[in-house]
C-alpha positions in Angstrom: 16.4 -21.3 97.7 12.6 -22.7 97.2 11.3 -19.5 99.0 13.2 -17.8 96.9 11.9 -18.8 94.0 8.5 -18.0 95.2 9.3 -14.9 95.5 10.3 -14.4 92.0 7.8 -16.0 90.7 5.0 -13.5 89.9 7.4 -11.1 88.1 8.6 -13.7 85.3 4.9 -14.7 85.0 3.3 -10.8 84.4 3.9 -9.6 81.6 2.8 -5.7 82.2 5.2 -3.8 84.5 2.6 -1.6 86.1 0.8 -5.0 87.9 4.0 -6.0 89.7 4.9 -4.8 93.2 7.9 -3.0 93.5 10.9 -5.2 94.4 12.8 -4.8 97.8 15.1 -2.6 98.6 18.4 -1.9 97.8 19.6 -5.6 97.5 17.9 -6.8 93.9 18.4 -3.9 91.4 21.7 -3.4 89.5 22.2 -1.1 86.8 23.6 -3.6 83.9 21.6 -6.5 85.0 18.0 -5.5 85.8 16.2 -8.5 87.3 12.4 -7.6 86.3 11.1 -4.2 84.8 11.4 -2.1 87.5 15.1 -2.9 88.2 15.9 -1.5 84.8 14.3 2.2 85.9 16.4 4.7 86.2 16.4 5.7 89.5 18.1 2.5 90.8 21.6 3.4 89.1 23.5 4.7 91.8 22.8 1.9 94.3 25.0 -0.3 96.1 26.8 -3.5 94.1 24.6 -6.5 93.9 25.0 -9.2 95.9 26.6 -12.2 94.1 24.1 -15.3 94.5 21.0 -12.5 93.0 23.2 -11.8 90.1 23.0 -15.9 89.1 19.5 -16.0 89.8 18.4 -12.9 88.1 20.3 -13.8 85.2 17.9 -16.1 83.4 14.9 -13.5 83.6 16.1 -11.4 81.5 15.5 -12.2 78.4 12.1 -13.5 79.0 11.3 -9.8 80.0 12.7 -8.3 76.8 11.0 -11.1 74.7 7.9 -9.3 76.3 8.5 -5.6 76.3 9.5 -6.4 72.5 6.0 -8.3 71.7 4.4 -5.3 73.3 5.8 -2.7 71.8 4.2 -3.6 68.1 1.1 -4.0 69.7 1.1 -0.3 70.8 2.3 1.1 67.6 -0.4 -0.6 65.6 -3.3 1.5 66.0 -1.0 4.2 64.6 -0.3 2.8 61.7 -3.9 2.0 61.0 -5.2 6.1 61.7 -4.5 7.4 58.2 -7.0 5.1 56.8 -9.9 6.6 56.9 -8.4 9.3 55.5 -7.6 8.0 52.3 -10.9 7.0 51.8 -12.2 8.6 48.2 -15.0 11.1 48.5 -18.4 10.9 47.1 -18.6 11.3 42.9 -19.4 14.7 41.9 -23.3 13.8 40.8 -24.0 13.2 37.1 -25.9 15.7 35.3 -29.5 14.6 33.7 -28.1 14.4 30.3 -25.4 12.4 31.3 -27.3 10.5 32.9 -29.8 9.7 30.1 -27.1 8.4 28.4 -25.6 6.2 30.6 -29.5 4.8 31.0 -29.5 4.7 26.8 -26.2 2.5 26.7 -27.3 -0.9 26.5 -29.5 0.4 23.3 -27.0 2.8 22.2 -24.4 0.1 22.1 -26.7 -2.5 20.2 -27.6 0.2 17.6 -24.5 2.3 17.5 -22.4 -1.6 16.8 -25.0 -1.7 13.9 -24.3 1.9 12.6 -20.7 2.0 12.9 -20.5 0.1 9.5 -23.4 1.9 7.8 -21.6 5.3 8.6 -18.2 4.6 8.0 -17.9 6.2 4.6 -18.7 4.6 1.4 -21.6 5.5 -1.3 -25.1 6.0 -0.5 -27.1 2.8 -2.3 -30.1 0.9 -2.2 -28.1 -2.0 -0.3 -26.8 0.4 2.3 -30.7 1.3 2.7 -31.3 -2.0 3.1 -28.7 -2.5 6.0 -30.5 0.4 7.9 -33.9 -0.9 7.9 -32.8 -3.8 9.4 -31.0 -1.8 11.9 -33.7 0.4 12.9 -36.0 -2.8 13.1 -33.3 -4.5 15.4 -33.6 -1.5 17.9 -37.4 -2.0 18.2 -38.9 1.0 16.4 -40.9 -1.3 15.0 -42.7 -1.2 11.2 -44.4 1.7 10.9 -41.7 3.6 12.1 -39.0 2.3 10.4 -40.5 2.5 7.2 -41.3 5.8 8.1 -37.8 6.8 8.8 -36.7 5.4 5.7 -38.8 7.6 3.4 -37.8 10.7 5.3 -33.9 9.9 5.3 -34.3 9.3 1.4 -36.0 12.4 1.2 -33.5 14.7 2.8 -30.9 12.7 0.9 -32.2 13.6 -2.3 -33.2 17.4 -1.5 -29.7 18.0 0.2 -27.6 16.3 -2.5 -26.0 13.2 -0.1 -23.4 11.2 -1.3 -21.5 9.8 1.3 -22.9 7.5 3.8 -21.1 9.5 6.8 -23.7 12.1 6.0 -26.6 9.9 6.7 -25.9 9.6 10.2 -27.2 13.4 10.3 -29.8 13.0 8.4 -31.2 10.1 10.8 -31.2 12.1 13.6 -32.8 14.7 12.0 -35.5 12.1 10.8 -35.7 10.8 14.3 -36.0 13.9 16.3 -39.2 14.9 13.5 -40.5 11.9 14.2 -40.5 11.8 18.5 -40.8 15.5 18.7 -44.5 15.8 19.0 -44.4 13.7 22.2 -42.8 16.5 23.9 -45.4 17.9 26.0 -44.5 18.9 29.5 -47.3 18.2 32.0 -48.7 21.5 33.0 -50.8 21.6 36.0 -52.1 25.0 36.0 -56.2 25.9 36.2 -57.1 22.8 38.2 -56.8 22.6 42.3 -56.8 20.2 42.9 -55.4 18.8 39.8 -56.5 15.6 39.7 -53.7 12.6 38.0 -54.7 9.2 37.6 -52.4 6.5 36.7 -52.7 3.2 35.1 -50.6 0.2 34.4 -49.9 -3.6 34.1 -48.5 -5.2 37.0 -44.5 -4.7 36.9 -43.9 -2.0 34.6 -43.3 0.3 37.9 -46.2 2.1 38.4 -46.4 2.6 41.9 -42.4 3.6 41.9 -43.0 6.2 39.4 -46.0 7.5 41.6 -43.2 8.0 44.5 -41.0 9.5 42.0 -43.7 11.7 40.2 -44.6 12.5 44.3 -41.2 14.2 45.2 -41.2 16.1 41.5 -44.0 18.2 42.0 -42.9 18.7 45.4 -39.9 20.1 44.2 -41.9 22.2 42.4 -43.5 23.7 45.5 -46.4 21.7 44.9 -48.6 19.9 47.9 -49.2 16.3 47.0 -51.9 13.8 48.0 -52.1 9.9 47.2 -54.9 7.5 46.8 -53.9 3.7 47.2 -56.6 2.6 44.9 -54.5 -0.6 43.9 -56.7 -2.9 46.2 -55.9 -5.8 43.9 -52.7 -6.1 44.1 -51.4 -8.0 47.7 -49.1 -5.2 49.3 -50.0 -2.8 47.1 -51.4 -0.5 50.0 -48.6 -0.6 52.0 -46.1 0.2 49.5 -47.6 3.6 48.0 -48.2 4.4 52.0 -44.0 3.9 52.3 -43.5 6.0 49.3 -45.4 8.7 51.4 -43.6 8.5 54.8 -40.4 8.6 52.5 -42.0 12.1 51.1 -43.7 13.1 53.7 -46.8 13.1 51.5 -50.2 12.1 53.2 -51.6 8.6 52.2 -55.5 7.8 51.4 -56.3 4.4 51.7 -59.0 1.3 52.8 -58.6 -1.6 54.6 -61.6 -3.1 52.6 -63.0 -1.0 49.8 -63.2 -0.9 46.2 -60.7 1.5 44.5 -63.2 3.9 42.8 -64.4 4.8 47.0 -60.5 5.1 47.6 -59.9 7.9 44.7 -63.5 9.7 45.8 -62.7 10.4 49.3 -58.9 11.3 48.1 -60.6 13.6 45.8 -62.6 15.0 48.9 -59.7 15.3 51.1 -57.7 17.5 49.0 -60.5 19.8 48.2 -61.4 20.1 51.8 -57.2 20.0 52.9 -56.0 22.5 49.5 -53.9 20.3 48.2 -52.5 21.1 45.2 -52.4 17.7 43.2 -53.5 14.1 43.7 -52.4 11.1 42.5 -54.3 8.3 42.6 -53.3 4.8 42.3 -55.2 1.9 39.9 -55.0 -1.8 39.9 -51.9 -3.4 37.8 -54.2 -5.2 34.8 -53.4 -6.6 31.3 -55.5 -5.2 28.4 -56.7 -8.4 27.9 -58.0 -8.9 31.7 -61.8 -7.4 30.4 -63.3 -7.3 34.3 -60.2 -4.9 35.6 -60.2 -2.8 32.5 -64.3 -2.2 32.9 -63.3 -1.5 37.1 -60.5 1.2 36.1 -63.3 2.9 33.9 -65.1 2.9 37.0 -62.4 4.9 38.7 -62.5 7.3 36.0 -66.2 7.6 36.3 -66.2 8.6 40.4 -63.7 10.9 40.1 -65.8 13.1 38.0 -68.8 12.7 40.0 -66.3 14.1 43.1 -64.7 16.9 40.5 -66.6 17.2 36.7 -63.5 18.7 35.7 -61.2 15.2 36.3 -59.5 13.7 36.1 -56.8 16.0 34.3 -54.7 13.2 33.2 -54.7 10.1 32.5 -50.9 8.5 32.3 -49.7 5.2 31.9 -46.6 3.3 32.5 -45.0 1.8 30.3 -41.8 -0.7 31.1 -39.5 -0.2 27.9 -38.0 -3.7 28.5 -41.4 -5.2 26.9 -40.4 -3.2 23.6 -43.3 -3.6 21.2 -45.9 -5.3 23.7 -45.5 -1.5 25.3 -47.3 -0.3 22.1 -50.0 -2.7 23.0 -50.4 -1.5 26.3 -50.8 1.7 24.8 -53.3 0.6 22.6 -55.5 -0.9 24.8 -55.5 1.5 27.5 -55.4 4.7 25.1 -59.6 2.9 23.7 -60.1 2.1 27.3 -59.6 5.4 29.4 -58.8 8.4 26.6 -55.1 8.6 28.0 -53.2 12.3 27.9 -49.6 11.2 29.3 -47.2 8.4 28.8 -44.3 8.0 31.4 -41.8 4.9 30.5 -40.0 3.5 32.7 -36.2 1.3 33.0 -34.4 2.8 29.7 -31.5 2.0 31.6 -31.9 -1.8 31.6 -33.0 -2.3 27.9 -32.0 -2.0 24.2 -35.4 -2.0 23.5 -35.3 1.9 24.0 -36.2 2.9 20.1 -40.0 2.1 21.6 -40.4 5.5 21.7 -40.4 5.7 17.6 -43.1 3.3 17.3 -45.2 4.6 20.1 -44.6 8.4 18.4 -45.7 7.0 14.9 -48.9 4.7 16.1 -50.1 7.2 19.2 -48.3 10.3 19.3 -50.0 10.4 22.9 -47.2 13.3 24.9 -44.1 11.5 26.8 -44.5 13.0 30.2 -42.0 11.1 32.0 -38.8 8.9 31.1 -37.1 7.3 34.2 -33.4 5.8 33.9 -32.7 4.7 37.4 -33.6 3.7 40.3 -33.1 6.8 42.4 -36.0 9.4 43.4 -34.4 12.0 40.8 -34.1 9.4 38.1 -37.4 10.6 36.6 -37.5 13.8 34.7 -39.4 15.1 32.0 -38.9 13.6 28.4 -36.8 16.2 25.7 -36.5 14.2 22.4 -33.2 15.9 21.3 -31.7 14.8 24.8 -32.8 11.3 23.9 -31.7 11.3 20.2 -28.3 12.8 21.2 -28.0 10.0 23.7 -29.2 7.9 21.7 -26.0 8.1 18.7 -23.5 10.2 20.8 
């Protein structure tokens, strides 16, 4: 009996039939009783009746053998289950279009003007108080003074000339002042008659100056264009090695010093993509504050070499603008506009502020062109500025 149970031993204890030895002969296996795995195969139905004392012993294994096969059998069956979902996985969103996208970057000031309008426009008669409501409005949506007041003698205008009545006609009429107002700033940024075309960008630390330079990078090489930067932000720690990441994401080449001042840096891009015919460089300046007097004198510096490598540059001057600083953005443009003559604005993170009725007062104190309006952070989310796309987006 005690070698017996050795015997049996190793088949209670495996759980997997293929590991276990086939039993012996004909003695072990009957039909209704199967002592292990393999006794309940098939093939052993015909043999000969059991003896008595294995049909006692064999008894007590059965069931820990179907306790097994039945744990097993979920086990297998699992992985099927779990195939169909990756399948059900939704696809990519079909991509937004631009002016969709401008207003979804527009919400945030949309929302805090439209919430404001909603009242003024609902119907009712056209009076001094309701006048009254919309300056406040407009001022509340940083347009700022001059513009607002601006706005207001146009809308009265028009009402008067076109015979207004109802205040759910005045929602028209603003547009219409608005889009007068911001129109002129609609100059796209032509870079014919100049190779290389020579674009020099300024900035305060922040507003996303050397983003937009990456951005502005892949846009004229859309266009077919070969592109060149100079890192001439040598103030700025890291500055270097971020524009040089913006080029290995655009495959655009990369001028830049370890040590050097930034007016050398923007000379020998200058050189380079005469000698290389390139079709447009960028270069880089150091992030400064107006009020910073020894980095505004070093940026007119900048300027300076650049026409002693072409007398023709550079061909413009842009700056960034963040349009979360609201009416410090006018100060910026200001101060840099007296400093450096500028020819572009490009204004960045409308999607992030209500501060986005900037544009007004920038149109009415410097109608200096809107080259660029960004309203994302993706490499696309840069185009070039359309003031009825932003006025629609703006009240729509």
């Amino acid at each position: 009996m005690f070698s017996f149970f050795r015997k049996k031993k190793p088949a209670e204890a495996t759980p997997e039939p293929q590991a276990q030895p086939v039993p012996a002969p004909v003695e072990a296996p009957v039909a209704p009783q199967p002592a292990s795995v393999e006794a309940a195969a098939p093939q052993f139905v015909d043999s000969p009746a059991p003896v008595a004392p294995a049909q006692e012993l064999a008894a007590p294994a059965v069931a820990p053998v179907a306790e097994s096969v039945a744990s097993i059998e979920p086990a297998a069956s699992a992985p099927v289950v779990a195939q169909p979902a990756p399948v059900a996985q939704p696809q990519d969103k079909p991509r937004l279009s631009w002016a969709e996208r401008l207003k979804a970057g527009l919400a945030k000031t949309r929302d805090k003007l439209g919430k404001n309008l909603a009242g003024l426009f609902g119907g009712g008669k056209i009076d001094e108080e309701l006048y009254e409501e919309l300056e406040t409005v407009l001022l509340t949506a940083d347009m700022g003074v001059n513009a607002t007041t601006h706005l207001l003698d146009d809308v009265r205008e028009r009402v008067s000339l076109k015979g207004l009545k109802d205040s759910l006609e005045l929602k028209g009429a603003l547009k219409d002042s608005l889009n007068m107002l911001i129109g002129p700033l609609e100059v796209p940024l032509s870079l014919e008659g100049h190779k290389p075309f020579i674009l020099m960008v300024a900035g305060v630390n922040g507003a996303g100056k050397t983003t937009s330079i990456g951005k502005l990078a892949k846009y004229f090489q859309s266009q077919g264009k070969s592109v060149l930067l100079a890192a001439g932000d040598t103030f700025r720690a890291a500055a270097r090695e971020q524009l040089v990441v913006w080029g290995e994401r655009n495959g655009v080449q990369v001028i830049a010093q370890e040590s050097g001042d930034a007016a050398a840096v923007a000379f020998d891009a200058v050189n380079a993509a005469k000698a290389r015919g390139v079709d447009v460089v960028i270069v880089d300046t150091a992030g400064r504050l107006p009020t910073q007097l020894h980095l505004m004198e070093e940026i007119k510096k900048v300027k300076r070499v650049v026409q002693k490598a072409d007398p023709t540059g550079p061909h413009e001057i842009m700056l960034v603008l963040d349009a979360n600083t609201g009416q410090n953005a006018l100060s910026q443009v200001k101060a840099f506009d007296d400093a450096l003559d500028l020819t572009g604005l490009v204004l960045t993170k409308l999607d992030g502020t209500a501060k986005g009725g900037v544009i007004a007062a920038i149109a009415r104190e410097r109608s200096i062109p809107l080259r660029f309006v960004g309203v994302g952070e993706s490499i696309d989310d840069l185009r070039p500025f359309v003031a009825r796309d932003y006025v629609d987006a703006l009240f729509d």
